[in-house]
N, C-alpha and C positions, 0 to 999 in steps of 0.2 A: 504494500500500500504506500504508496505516493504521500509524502507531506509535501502541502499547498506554502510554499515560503512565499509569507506577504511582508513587504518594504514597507515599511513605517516612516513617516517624515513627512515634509513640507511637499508638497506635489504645486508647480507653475504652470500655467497654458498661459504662453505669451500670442497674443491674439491680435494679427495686423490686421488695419480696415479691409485691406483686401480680399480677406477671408467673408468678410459680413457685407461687402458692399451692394449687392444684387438683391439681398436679404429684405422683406421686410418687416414690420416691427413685431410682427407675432416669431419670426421664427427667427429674426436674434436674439429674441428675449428666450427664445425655449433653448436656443440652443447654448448661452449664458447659464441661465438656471441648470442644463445637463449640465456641466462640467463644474458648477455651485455645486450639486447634490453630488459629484464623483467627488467632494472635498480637496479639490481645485482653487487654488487661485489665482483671476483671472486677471491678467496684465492687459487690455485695451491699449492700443498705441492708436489715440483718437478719445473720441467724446462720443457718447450716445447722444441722439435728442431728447429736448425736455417728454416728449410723449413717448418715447422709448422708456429713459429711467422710470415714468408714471408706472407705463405698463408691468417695467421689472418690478417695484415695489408694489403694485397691485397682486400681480399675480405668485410673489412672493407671499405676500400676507396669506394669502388663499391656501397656497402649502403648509403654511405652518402647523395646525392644526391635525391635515391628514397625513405629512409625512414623518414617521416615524424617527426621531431623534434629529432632527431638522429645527434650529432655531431663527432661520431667516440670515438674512446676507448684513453684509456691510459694506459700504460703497464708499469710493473719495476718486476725487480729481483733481489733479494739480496741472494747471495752465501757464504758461509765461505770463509775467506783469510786463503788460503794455503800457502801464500810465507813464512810465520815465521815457519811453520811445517818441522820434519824432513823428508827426502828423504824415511823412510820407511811408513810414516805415508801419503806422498804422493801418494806411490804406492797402500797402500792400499786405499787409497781412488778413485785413477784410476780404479783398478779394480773390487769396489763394481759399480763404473760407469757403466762400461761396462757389469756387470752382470747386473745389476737391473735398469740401469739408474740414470739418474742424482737427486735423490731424496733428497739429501742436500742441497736443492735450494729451496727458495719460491718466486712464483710468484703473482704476483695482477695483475688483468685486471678489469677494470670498465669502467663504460660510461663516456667519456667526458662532458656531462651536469653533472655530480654529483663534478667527480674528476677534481678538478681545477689545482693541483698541485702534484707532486708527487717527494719527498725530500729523495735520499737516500744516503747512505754511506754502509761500509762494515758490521756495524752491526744492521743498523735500517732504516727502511722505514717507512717516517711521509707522512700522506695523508690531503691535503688541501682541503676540501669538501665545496661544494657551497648549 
């Protein structure tokens, strides 16, 4: 008989836009929440939209209840400060926005049984892990 050797430890899914890009809001929110509930944490290189994150904390709330040992996520984003950048250096950064999205932004989403804490400021996000 076979023993099953499971690795214990911190598990990353670093996740570029381009992965999710085609996607829409129902099934990168499903497919965020799969690799939450594989106790995954997920590294976003980008930003969700505001009706994206709605839907992941809606449909979060909703699991918690039925899924078994599931305490719901913890989310943060950390963005460059623009406010010291000049006005041209602004616009261009509007308009790679709008062309390509918001992809100067990094997102973390993990399970709340792992991620106990989540400490950020404009240029660092520390993770308090249980």
């Amino acid at each position: 008989m076979e023993k099953e050797n499971k690795i214990k430890g911190l598990r990353i899914h670093v996740m570029q836009f381009s992965e999710v890009r085609e996607m829409g809001i129902a099934e990168r929110v499903r497919k965020i929440l799969s690799l939450v509930l594989g106790n995954k944490i997920v590294i976003f290189h980008g930003r969700l939209r505001a009706e994206e994150e709605a839907r992941l904390i809606e449909d979060t709330m909703a699991m918690v209840d039925h899924v078994p040992n599931f305490k719901g996520i913890e989310l943060a984003v950390i963005e460059p400060d623009m406010r010291r950048e000049s006005i041209f250096m602004k616009m261009r950064q509007g308009i790679a926005k709008r062309l390509v999205g918001d992809n100067s932004a990094l997102t973390i989403i993990g399970p709340a049984s792992i991620i106990k804490e989540i400490k950020k400021d404009p240029r660092k996000i520390e993770l308090l892990l249980s």
